[in-house]
C-alpha positions in Angstrom: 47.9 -14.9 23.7 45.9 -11.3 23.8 48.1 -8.1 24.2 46.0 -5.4 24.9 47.7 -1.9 24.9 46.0 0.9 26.8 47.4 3.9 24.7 48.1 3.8 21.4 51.0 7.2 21.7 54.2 6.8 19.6 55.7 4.1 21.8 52.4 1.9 22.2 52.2 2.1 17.7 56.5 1.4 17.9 55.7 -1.5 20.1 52.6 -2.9 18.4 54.9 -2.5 15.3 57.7 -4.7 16.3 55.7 -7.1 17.9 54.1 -7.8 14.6 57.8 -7.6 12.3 59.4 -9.9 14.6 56.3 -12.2 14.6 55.6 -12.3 18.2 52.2 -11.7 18.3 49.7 -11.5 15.1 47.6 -8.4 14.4 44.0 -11.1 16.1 46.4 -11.0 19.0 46.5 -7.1 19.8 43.9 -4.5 20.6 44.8 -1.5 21.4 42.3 0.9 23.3 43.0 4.5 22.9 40.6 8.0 23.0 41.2 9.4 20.3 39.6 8.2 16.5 42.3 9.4 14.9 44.4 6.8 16.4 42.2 4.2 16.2 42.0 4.3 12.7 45.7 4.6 11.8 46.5 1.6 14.0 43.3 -0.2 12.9 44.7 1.1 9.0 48.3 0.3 9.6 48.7 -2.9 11.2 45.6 -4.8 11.4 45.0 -4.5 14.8 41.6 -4.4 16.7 41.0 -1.1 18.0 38.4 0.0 21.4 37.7 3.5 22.8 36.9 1.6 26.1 39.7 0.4 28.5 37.4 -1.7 30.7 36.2 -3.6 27.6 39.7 -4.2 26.2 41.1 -5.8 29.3 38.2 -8.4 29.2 40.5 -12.0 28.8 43.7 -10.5 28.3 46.7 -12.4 29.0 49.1 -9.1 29.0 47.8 -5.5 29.6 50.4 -2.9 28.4 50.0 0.3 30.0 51.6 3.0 27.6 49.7 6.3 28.1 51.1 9.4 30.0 51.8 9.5 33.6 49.5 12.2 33.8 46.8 10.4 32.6 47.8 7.1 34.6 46.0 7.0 37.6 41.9 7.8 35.6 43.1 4.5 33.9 44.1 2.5 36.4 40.8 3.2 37.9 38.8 2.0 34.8 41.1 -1.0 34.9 41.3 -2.3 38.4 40.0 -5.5 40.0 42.2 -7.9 37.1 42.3 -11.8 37.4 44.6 -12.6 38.9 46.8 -14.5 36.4 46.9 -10.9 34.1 49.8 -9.3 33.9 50.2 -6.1 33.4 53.3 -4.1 31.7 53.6 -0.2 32.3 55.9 1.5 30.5 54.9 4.5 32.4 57.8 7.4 33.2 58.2 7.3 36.8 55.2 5.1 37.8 56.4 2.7 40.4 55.6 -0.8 41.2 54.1 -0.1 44.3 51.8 2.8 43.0 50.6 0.4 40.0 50.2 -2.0 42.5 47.8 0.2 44.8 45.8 1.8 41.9 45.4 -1.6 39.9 44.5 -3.6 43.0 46.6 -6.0 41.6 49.7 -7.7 41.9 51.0 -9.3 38.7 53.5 -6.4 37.6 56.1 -5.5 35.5 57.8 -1.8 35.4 59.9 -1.5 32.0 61.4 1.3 30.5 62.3 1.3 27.3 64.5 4.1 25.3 63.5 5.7 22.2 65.0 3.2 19.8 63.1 0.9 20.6 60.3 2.6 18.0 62.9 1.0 15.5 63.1 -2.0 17.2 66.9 -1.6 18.4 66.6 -0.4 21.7 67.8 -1.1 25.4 65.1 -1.5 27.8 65.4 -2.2 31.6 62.5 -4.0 33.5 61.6 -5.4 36.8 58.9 -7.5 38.5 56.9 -7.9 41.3 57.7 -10.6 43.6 54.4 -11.7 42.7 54.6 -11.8 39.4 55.1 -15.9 37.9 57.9 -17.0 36.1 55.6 -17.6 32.9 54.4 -14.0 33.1 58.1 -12.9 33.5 59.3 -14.9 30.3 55.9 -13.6 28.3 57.4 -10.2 29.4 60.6 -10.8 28.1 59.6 -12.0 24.8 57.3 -8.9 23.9 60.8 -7.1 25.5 62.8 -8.6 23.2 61.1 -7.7 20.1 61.9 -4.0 20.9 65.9 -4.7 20.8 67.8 -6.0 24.1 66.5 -6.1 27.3 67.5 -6.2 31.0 66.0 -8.0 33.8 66.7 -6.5 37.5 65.7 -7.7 41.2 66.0 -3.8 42.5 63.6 -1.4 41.2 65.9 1.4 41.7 68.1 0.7 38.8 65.4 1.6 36.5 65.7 5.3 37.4 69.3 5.2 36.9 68.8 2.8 33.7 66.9 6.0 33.1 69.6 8.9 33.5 72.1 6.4 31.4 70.2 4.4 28.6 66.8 6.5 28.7 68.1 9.7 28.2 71.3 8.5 26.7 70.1 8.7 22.9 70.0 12.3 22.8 73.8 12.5 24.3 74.9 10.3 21.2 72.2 12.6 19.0 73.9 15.9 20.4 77.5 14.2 19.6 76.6 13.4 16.5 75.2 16.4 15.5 78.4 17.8 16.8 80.7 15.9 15.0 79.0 16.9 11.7 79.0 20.6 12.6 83.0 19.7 13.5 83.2 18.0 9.7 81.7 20.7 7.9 84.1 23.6 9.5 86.8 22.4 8.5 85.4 21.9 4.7 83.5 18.6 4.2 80.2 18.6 2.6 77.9 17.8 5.0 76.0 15.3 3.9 79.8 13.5 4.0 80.2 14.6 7.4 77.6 13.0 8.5 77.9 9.7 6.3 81.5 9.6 8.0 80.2 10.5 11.4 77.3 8.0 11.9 79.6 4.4 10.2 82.2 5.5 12.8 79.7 5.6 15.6 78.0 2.6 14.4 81.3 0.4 13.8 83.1 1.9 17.0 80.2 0.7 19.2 80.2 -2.4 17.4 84.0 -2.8 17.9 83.3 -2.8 22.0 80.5 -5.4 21.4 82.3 -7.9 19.9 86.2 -7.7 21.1 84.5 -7.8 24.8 87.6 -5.5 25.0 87.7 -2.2 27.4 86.8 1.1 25.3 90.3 2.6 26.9 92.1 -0.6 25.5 90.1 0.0 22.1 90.6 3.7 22.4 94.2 3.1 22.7 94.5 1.1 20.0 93.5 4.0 17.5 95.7 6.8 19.5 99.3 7.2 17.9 101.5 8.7 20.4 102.6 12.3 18.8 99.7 11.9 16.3 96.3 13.7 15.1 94.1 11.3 17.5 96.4 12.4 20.6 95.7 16.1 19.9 92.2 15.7 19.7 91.8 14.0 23.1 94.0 16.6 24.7 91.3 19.0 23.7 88.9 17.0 25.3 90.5 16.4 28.5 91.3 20.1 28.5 87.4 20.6 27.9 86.9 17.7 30.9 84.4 16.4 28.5 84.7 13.1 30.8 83.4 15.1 33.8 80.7 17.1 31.9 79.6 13.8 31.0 79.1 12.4 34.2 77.3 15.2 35.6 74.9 15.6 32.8 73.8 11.7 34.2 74.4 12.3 37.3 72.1 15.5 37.0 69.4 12.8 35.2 69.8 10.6 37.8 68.4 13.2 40.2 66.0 14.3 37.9 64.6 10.7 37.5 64.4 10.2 41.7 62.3 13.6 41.8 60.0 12.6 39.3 
């Protein structure tokens, strides 16, 4: 199997990276094709990899083309790229490129649309993907394999959940960043060292989410569960409600949801 990335950014070296820890694909399987030398050499340094300034070359006899450059630079590529064989798929991870413009630019219709959130550079993210109707049921299950190795994915039959998926699980890590750094900020006013505040901050995060994984059990059940009636968690959540941090919340994604259709 050849994986050729087209951009070698942040997210193309996270996904070259994972691919290689969780031993999906060996460093003679990848070349990644990217303008700048600076980035050739790192990735050609760091992992192994076989490294091209030229995108037309790359794609000669590649199984799986990963398009991972910005949108702005999107459609100069596809142009470079198009006229594929037909049994290459290709794999964008573009922000707001959709099926049917990769289609049209590529001239081609083996495609896949994913979007991926930032943890994924660690290899513990959530990405959302969908297919053309055209694409084959091998090419859909070598997708979800290179997927896979970036944390959990999510297959959809409806395109448009990708911009929501976006609004909720692409944007979502900097809500939980921004909660977290509040929390600490709450810990350290009322006299914890910080760097204790934020020990204390990121285990409960971390085992709460954890909690709702594995008891399959409604967060409000689970939330419940730790509220004393009368007590210091019951006081808290008033000041919550009072704040409608539930609201806020929903608009904020809401408001990213928008964004996302716009773009």
């Amino acid at each position: 199997m050849k994986i050729v990335f087209i951009g070698g950014g942040a997210m193309g070296e996270a996904m070259v990276r994972c691919l290689l820890t969780k031993k999906v694909a060996s460093p003679q399987d990848i070349v990644v094709s990217d303008i700048s030398p600076v980035r050739r050499e790192l990735l050609s340094r760091e992992y192994g990899v076989s490294t091209l300034d030229d995108n037309r070359k790359a794609v000669t006899s590649a199984d799986l083309i990963i398009l991972a450059v910005k949108p702005q630079n999107l459609p100069e590529v596809m142009e470079k790229i198009k006229g594929l064989a037909p049994e290459q798929l290709v794999l964008s991870i573009v922000a707001g490129a959709t099926l049917s413009s990769l289609c049209q630019g590529l001239n081609h219709s083996s495609v896949i649309r994913a979007m991926p959130n930032m943890p994924a550079q660690i290899g513990e993210g959530m990405t959302i993907w969908t297919a053309t109707t055209e694409t084959e049921r091998k090419q859909k299950e070598l997708a979800q394999t290179v997927l896979r190795a970036l944390g959990k994915e999510i297959y959809v039959t409806e395109e448009k959940y990708l911009d929501m998926a976006t609004a909720l699980s692409g944007s979502g890590p900097a809500y939980v960043f921004l909660f977290i750094e509040a929390l600490v900020d709450a810990g350290v006013h009322i006299g914890l060292p910080r760097n204790v505040a934020q020990e204390l901050v990121i285990q409960t995060i971390l085992g709460s989410a954890f909690t709702v994984e594995k008891t399959g059990k409604h967060p409000a059940d689970l939330r419940n569960m730790v509220t004393s009636p009368g007590g210091t968690t019951t006081e808290a959540l008033l000041q919550l409600e009072k704040g409608r941090f539930r609201s806020l919340l929903l608009k904020a994604v809401a408001a990213a949801y928008k964004k996302a259709k716009r773009l």
